[in-house]
BALOBA-1460 file (C-alpha; in Angstrom, 3 decimals):
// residues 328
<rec num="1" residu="x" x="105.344" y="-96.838" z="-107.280"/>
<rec num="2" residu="x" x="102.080" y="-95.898" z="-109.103"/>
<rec num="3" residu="x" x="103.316" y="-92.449" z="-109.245"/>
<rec num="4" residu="x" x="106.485" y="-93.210" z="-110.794"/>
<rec num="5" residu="x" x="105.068" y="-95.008" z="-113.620"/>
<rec num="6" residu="x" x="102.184" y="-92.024" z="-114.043"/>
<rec num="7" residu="x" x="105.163" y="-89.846" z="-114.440"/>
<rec num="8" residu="x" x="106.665" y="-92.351" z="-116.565"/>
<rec num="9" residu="x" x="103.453" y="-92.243" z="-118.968"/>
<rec num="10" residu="x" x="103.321" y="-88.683" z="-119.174"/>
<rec num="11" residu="x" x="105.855" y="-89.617" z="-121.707"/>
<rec num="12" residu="x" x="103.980" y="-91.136" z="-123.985"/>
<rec num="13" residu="x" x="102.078" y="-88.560" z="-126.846"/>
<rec num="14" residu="x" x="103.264" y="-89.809" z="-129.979"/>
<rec num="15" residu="x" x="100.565" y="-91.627" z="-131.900"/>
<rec num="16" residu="x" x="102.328" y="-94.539" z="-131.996"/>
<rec num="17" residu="x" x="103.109" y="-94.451" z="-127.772"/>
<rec num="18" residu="x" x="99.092" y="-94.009" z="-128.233"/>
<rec num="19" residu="x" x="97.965" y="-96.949" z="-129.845"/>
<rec num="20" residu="x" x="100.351" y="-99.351" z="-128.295"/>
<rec num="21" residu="x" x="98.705" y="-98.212" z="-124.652"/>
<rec num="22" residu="x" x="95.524" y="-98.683" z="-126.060"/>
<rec num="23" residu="x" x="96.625" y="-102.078" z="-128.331"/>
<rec num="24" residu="x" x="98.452" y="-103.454" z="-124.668"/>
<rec num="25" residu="x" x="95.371" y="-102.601" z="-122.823"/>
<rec num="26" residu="x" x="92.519" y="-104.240" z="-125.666"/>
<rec num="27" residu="x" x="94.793" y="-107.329" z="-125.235"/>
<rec num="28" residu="x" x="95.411" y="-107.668" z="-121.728"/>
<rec num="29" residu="x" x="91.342" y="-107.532" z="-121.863"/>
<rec num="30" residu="x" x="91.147" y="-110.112" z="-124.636"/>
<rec num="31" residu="x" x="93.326" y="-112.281" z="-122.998"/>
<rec num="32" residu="x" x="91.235" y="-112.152" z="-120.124"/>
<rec num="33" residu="x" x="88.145" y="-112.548" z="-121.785"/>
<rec num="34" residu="x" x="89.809" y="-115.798" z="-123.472"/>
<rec num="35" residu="x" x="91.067" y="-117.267" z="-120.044"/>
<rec num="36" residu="x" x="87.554" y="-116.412" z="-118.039"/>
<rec num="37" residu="x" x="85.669" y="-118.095" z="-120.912"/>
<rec num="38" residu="x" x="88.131" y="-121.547" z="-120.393"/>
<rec num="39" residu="x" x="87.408" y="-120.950" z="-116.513"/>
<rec num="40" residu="x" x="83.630" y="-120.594" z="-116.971"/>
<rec num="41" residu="x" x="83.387" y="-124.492" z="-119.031"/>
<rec num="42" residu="x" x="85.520" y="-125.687" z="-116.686"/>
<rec num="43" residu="x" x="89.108" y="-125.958" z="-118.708"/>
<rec num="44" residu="x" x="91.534" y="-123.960" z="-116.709"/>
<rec num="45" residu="x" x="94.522" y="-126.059" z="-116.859"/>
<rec num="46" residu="x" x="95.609" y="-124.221" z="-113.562"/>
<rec num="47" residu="x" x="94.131" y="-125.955" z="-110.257"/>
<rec num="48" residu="x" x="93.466" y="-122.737" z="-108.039"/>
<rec num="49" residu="x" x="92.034" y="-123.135" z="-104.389"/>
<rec num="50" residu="x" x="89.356" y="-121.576" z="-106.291"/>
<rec num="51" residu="x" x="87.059" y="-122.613" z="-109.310"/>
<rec num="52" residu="x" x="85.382" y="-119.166" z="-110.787"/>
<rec num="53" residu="x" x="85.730" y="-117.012" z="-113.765"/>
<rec num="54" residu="x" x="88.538" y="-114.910" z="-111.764"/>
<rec num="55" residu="x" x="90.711" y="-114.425" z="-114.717"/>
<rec num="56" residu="x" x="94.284" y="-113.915" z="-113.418"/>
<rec num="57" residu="x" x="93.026" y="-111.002" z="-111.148"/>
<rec num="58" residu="x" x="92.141" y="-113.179" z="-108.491"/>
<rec num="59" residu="x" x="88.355" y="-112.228" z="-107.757"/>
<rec num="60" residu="x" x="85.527" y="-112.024" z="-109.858"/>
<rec num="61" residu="x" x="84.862" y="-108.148" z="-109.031"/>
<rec num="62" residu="x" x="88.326" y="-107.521" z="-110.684"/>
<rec num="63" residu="x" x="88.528" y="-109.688" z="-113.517"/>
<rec num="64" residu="x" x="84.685" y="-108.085" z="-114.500"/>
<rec num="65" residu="x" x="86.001" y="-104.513" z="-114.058"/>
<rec num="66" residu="x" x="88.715" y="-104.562" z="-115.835"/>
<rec num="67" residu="x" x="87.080" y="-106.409" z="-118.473"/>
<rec num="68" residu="x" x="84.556" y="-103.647" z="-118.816"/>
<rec num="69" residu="x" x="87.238" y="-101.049" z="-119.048"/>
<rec num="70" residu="x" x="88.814" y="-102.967" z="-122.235"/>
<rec num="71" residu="x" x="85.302" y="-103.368" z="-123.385"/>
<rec num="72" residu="x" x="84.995" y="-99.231" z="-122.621"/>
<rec num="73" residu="x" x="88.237" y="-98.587" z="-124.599"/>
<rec num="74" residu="x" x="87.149" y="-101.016" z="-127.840"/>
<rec num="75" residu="x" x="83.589" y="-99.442" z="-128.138"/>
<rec num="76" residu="x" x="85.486" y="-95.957" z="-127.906"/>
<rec num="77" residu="x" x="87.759" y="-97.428" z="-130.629"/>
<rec num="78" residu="x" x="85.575" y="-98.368" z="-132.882"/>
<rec num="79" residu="x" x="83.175" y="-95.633" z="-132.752"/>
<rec num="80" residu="x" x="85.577" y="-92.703" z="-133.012"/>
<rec num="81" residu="x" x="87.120" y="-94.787" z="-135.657"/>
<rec num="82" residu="x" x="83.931" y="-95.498" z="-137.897"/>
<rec num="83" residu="x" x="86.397" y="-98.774" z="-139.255"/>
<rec num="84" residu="x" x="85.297" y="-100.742" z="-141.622"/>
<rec num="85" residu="x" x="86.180" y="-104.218" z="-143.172"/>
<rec num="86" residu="x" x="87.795" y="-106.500" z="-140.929"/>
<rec num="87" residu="x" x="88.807" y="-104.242" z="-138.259"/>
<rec num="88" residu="x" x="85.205" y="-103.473" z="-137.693"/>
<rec num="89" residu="x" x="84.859" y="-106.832" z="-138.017"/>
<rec num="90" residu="x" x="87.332" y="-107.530" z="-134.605"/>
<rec num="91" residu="x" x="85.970" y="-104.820" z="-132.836"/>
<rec num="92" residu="x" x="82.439" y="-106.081" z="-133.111"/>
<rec num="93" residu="x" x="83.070" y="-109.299" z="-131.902"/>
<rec num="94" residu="x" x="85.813" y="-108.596" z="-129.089"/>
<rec num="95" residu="x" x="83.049" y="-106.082" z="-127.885"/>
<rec num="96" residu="x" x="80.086" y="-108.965" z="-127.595"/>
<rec num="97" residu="x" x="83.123" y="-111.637" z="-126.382"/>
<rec num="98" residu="x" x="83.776" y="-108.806" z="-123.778"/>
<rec num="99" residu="x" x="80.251" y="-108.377" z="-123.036"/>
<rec num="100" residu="x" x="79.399" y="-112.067" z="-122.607"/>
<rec num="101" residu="x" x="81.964" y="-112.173" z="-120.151"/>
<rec num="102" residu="x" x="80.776" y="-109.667" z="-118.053"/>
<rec num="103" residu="x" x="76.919" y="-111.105" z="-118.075"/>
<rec num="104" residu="x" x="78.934" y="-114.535" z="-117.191"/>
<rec num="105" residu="x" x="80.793" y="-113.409" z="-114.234"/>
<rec num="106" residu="x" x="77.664" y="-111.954" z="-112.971"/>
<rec num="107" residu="x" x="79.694" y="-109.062" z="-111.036"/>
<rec num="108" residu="x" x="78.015" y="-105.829" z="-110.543"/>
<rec num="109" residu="x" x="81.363" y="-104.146" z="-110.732"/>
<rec num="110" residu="x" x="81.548" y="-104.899" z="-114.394"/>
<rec num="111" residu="x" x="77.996" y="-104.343" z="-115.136"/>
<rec num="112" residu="x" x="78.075" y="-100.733" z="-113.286"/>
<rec num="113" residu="x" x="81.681" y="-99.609" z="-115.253"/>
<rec num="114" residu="x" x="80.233" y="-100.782" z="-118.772"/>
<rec num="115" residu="x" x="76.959" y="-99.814" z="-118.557"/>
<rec num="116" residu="x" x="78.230" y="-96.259" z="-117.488"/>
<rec num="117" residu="x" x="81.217" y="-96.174" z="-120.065"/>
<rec num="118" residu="x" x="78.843" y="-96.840" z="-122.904"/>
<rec num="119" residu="x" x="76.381" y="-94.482" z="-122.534"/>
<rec num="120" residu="x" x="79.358" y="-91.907" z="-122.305"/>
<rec num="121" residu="x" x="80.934" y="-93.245" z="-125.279"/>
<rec num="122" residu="x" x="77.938" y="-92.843" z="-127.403"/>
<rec num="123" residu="x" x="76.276" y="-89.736" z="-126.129"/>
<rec num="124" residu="x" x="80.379" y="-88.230" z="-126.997"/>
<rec num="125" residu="x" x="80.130" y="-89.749" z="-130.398"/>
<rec num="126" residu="x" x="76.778" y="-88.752" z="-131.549"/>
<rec num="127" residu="x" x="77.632" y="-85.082" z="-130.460"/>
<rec num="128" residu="x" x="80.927" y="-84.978" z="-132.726"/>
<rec num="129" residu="x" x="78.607" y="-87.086" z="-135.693"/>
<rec num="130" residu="x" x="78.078" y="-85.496" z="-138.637"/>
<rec num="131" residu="x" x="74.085" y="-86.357" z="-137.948"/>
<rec num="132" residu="x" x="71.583" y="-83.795" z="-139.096"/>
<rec num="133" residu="x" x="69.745" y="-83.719" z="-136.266"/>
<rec num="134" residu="x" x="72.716" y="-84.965" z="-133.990"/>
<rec num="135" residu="x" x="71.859" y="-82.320" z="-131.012"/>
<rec num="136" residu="x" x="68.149" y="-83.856" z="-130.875"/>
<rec num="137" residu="x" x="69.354" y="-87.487" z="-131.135"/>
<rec num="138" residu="x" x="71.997" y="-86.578" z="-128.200"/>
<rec num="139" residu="x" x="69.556" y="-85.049" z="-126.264"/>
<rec num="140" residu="x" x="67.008" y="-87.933" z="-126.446"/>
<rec num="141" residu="x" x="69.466" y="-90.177" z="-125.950"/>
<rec num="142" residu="x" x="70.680" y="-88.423" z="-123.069"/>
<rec num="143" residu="x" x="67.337" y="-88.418" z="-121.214"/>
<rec num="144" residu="x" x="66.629" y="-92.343" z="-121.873"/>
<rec num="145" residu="x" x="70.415" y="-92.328" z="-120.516"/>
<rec num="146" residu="x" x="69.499" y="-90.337" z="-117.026"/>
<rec num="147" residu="x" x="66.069" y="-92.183" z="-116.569"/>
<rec num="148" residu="x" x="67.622" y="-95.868" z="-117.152"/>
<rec num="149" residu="x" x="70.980" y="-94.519" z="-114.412"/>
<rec num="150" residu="x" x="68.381" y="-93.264" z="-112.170"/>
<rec num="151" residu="x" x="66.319" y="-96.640" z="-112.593"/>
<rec num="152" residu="x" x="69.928" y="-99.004" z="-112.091"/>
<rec num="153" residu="x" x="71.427" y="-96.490" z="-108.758"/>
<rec num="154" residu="x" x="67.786" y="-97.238" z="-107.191"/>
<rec num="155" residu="x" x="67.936" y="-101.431" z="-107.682"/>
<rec num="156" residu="x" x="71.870" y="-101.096" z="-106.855"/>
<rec num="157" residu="x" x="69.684" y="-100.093" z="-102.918"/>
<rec num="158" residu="x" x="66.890" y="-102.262" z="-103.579"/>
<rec num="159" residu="x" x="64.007" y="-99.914" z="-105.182"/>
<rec num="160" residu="x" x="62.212" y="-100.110" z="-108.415"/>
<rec num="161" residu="x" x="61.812" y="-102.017" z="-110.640"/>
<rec num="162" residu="x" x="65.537" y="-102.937" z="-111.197"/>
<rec num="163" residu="x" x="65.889" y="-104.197" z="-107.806"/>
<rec num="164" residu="x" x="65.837" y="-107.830" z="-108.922"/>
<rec num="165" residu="x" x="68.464" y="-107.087" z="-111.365"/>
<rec num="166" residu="x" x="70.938" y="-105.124" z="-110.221"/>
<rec num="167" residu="x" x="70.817" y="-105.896" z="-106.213"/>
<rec num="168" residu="x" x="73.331" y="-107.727" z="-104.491"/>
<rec num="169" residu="x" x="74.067" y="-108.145" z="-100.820"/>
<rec num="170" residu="x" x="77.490" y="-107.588" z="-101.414"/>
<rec num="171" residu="x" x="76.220" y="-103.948" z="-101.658"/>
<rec num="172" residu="x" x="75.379" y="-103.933" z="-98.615"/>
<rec num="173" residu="x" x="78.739" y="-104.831" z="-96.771"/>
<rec num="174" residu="x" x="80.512" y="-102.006" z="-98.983"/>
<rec num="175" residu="x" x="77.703" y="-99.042" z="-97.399"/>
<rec num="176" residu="x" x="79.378" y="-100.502" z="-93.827"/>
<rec num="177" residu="x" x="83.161" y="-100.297" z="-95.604"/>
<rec num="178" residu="x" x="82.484" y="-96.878" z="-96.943"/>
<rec num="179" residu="x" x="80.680" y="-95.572" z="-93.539"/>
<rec num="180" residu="x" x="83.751" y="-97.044" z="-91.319"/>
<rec num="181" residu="x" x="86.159" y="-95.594" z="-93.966"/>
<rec num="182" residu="x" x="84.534" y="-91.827" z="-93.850"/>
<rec num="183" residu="x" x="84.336" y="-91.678" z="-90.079"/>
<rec num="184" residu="x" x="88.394" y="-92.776" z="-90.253"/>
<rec num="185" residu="x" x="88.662" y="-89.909" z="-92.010"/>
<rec num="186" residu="x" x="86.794" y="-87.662" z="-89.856"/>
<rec num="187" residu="x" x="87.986" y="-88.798" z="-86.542"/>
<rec num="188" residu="x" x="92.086" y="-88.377" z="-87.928"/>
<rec num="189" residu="x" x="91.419" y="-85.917" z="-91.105"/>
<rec num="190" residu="x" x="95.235" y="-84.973" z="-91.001"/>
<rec num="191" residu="x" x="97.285" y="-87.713" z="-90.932"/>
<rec num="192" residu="x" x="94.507" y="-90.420" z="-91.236"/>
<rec num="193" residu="x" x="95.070" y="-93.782" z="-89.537"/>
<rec num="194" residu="x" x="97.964" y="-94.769" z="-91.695"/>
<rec num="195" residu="x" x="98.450" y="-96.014" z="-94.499"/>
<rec num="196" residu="x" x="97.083" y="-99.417" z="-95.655"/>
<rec num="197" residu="x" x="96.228" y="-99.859" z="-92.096"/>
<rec num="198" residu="x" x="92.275" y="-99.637" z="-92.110"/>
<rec num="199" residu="x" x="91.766" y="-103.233" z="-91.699"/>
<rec num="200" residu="x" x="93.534" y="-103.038" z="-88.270"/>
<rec num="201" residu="x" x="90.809" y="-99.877" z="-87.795"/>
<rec num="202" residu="x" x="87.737" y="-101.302" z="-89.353"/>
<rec num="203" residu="x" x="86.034" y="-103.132" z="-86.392"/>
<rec num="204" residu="x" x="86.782" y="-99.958" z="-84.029"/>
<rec num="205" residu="x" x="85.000" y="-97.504" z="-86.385"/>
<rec num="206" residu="x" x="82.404" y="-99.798" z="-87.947"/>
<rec num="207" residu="x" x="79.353" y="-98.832" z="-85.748"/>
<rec num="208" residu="x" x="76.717" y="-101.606" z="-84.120"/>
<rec num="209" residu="x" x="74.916" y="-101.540" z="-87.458"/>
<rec num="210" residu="x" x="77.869" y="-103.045" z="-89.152"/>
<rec num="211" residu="x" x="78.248" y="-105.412" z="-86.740"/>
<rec num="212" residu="x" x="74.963" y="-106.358" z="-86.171"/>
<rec num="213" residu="x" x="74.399" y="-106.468" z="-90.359"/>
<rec num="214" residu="x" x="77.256" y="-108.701" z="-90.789"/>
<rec num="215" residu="x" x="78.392" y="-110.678" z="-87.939"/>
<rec num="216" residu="x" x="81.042" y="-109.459" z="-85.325"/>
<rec num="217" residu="x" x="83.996" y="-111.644" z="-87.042"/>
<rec num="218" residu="x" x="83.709" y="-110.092" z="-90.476"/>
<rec num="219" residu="x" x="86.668" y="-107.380" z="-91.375"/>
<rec num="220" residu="x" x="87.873" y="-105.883" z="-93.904"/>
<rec num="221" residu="x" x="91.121" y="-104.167" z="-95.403"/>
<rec num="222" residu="x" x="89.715" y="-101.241" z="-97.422"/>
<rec num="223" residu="x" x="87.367" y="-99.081" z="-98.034"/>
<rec num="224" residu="x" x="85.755" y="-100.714" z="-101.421"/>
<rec num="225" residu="x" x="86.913" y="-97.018" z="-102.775"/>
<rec num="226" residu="x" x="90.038" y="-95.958" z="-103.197"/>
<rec num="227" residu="x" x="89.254" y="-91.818" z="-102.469"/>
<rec num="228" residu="x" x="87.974" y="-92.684" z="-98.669"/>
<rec num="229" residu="x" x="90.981" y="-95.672" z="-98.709"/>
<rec num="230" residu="x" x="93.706" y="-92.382" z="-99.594"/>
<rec num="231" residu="x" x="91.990" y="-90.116" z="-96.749"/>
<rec num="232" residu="x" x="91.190" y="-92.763" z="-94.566"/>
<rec num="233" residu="x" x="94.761" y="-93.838" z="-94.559"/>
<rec num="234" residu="x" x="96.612" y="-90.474" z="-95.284"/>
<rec num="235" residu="x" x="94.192" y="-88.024" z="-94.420"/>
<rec num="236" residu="x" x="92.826" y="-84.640" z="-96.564"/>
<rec num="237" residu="x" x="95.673" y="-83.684" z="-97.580"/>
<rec num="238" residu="x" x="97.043" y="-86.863" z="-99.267"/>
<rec num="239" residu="x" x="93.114" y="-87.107" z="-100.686"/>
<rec num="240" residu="x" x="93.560" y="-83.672" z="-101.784"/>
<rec num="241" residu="x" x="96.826" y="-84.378" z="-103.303"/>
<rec num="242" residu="x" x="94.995" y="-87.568" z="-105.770"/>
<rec num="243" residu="x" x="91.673" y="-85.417" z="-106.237"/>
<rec num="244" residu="x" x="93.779" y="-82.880" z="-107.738"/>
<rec num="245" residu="x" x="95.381" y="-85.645" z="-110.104"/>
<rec num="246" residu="x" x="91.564" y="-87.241" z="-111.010"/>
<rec num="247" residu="x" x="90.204" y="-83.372" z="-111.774"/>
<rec num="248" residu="x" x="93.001" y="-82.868" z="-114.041"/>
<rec num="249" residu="x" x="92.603" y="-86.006" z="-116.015"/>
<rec num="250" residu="x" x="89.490" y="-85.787" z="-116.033"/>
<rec num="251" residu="x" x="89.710" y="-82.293" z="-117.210"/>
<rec num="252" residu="x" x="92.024" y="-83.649" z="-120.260"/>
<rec num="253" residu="x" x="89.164" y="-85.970" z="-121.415"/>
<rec num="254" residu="x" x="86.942" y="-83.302" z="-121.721"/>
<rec num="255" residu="x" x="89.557" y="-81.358" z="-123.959"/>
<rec num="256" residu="x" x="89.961" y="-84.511" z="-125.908"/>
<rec num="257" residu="x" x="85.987" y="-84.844" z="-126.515"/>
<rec num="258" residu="x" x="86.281" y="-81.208" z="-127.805"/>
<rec num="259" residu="x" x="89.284" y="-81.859" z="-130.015"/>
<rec num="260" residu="x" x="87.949" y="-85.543" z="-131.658"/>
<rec num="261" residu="x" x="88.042" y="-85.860" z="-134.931"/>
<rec num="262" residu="x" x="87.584" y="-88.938" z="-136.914"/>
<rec num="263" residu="x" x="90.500" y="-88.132" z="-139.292"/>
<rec num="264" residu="x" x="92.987" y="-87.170" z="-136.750"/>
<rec num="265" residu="x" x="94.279" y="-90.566" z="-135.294"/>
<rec num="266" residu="x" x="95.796" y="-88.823" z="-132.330"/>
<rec num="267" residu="x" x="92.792" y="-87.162" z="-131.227"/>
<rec num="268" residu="x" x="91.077" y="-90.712" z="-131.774"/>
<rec num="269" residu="x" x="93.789" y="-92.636" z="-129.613"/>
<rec num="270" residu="x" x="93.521" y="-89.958" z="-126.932"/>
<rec num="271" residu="x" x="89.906" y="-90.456" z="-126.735"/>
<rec num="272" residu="x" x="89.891" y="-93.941" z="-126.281"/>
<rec num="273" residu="x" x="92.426" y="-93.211" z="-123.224"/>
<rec num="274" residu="x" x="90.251" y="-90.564" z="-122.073"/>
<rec num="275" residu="x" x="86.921" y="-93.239" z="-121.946"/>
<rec num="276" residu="x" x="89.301" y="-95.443" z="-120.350"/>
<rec num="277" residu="x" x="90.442" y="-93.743" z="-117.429"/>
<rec num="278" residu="x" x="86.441" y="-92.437" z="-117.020"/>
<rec num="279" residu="x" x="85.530" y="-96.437" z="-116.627"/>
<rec num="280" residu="x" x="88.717" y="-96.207" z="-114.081"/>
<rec num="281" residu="x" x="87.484" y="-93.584" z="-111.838"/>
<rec num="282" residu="x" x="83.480" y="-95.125" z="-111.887"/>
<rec num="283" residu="x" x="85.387" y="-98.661" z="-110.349"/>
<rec num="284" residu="x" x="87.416" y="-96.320" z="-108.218"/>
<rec num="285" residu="x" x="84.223" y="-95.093" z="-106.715"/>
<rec num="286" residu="x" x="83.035" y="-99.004" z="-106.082"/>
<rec num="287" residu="x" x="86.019" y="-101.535" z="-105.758"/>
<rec num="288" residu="x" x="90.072" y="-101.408" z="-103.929"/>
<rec num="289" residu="x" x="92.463" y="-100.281" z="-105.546"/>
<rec num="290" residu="x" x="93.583" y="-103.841" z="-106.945"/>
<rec num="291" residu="x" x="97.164" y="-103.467" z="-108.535"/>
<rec num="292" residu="x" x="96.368" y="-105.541" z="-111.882"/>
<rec num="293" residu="x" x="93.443" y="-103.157" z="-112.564"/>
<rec num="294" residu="x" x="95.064" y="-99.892" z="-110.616"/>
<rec num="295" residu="x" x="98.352" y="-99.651" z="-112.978"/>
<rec num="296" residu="x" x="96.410" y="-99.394" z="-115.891"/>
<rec num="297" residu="x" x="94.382" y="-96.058" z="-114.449"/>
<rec num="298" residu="x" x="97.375" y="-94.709" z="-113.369"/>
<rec num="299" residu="x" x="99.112" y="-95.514" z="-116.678"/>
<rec num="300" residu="x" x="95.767" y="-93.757" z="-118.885"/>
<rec num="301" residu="x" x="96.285" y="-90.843" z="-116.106"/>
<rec num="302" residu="x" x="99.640" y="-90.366" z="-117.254"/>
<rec num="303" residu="x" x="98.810" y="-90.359" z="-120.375"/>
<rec num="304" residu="x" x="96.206" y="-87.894" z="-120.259"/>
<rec num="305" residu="x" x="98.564" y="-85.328" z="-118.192"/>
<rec num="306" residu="x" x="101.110" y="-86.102" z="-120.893"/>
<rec num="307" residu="x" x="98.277" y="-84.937" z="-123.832"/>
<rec num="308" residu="x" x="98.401" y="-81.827" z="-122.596"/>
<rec num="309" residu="x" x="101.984" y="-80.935" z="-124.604"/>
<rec num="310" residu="x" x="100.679" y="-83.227" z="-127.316"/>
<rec num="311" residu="x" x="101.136" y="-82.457" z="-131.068"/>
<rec num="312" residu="x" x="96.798" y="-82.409" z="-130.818"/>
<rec num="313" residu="x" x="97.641" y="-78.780" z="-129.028"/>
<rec num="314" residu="x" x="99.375" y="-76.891" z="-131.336"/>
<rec num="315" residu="x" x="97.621" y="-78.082" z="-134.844"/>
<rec num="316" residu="x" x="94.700" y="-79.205" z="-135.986"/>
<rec num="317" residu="x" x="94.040" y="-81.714" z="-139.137"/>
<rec num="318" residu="x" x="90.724" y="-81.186" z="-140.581"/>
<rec num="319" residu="x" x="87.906" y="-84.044" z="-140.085"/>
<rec num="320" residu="x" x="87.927" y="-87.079" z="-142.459"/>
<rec num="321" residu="x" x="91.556" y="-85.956" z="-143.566"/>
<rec num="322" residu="x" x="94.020" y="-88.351" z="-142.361"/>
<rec num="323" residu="x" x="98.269" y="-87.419" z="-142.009"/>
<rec num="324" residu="x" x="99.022" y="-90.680" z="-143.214"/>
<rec num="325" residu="x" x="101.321" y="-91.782" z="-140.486"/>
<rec num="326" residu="x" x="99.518" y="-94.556" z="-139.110"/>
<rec num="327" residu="x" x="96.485" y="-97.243" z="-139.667"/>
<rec num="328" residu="x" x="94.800" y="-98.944" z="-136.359"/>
């Protein structure tokens, strides 16, 4: 089904099919952000088994990641953009709503896929600034960038002097999901164990560590990462088959770096998609593949395969001139 609606998106390379992706996505995320805030002071009119600040995804580690890939595709926005009046005016404060949210929910998910996403999406626009000295502000930037990721992946294990921060035991139970979900994969690297069937799988390949960590009655139906849920499932081959899909998409985003320009609104638009579907691949690495956050990476996917017979290709407008068919 996710296949037929990446096909489906491939579609979609007009600049208008562009910004209302981007416009559907920004407000799914608002909306979110709006309805998280109302569960958080305790005014959801909806009496779930569950009190948190879930959204409508269901979990908290959902609801935070997909937040922080709206908040990814706003900042992208807005800085490719350079907007100014009251559009920078939304932007701005959607961003910090979106941001609040995720420092509410308290999910790591969240924290991890925005954190990431915004050091990408400023490193990419002070490179295509017109800044004197952009090369030595980018390269600064990117060495407080490496030293701060290299600070956060050591407290995501508990080292250093983020431990306190970024540490959670849930952490620990996804090391045991990934380890049981890699030796699926090597013990059946064909055909895998079937698909969606790893929770009937997980307690034979977990290992005594596992068990011992976490109690003999705990399970699990996935992976926490959706490349060792496809080959632990289907096998190489079927992981070969979706690697090939990620390289080329993520292959298109680098094209569309190359080809931004502030007064091309295409080139903008595809940019945003592009940061998008990199804050889709970092929860890919982390998290399931939940279908309320899934469709929309498979939907930015499709639209960065799509790019690649875009208008963008075949001419270029020239920076801070605009074609004057269309206003964000």
């Amino acid at each position: 089904s996710l296949t037929v609606v990446l096909v489906a998106a491939t579609s979609l390379r007009s600049p208008s099919s562009l910004r209302r992706v981007i416009n559907g996505l920004i407000g799914v995320g608002c909306f979110e952000v709006f309805y998280g805030f109302m569960q958080a002071t305790g005014n959801d009119p909806i009496k779930w088994s569950a009190q948190d600040t879930f959204g409508t995804l269901g979990n908290i580690n959902f609801q935070s990641a997909f937040v922080a890939i709206s908040a990814t595709v706003i900042a992208s926005r807005m800085l490719a953009t350079g907007n100014t009046g009251y559009k920078k005016w939304f932007y701005s404060v959607a961003l910090i709503l979106h941001g609040a949210m995720i420092y509410i929910n308290g999910s790591f998910q969240g924290q991890a896929i925005f954190g990431f996403s915004l050091v990408v999406v400023v490193l990419a626009a002070l490179y295509k600034s017109k800044l004197r000295f952009k090369t030595a502000v980018a390269f600064g930037a990117s060495l407080v960038s490496v030293a701060i990721s290299v600070f956060t992946a050591a407290g995501v294990f508990n080292k250093g002097p983020f431990a306190r921060v970024f540490y959670q035991e849930t952490l620990l139970f996804r090391e045991d999901y990934w380890h049981a979900g890699l030796k699926m994969t090597l013990a059946n690297p064909i055909f895998g164990v079937g698909i969606d069937s790893y929770g009937d799988w997980y307690r034979f390949f977990r290992g005594s560590i596992s068990t011992m960590r976490t109690g003999p009655d705990r399970t699990s139906n996935s992976a926490h990462n959706i490349f060792l849920d496809i080959s632990s499932g289907g096998g190489l081959p079927l992981l070969l088959l979706f690697s090939i899909l990620v390289v080329a998409g993520l292959y298109r985003c680098l094209s569309n770096l190359r080809k931004l320009s502030r007064g091309n609104v295409e080139s903008v638009e595809l940019f945003a998609v592009s940061m998008g579907f990199l804050a889709f691949i970092v929860q890919s690495l982390i998290s399931i593949n939940q279908i309320g956050v899934g469709i929309w990476g498979w939907i930015l996917l499709g639209v960065l395969l799509g790019s690649s017979n875009s208008s963008l290709n075949d001419h270029q407008i020239p920076a801070g001139v605009s074609d004057g068919s269309w206003t964000p």
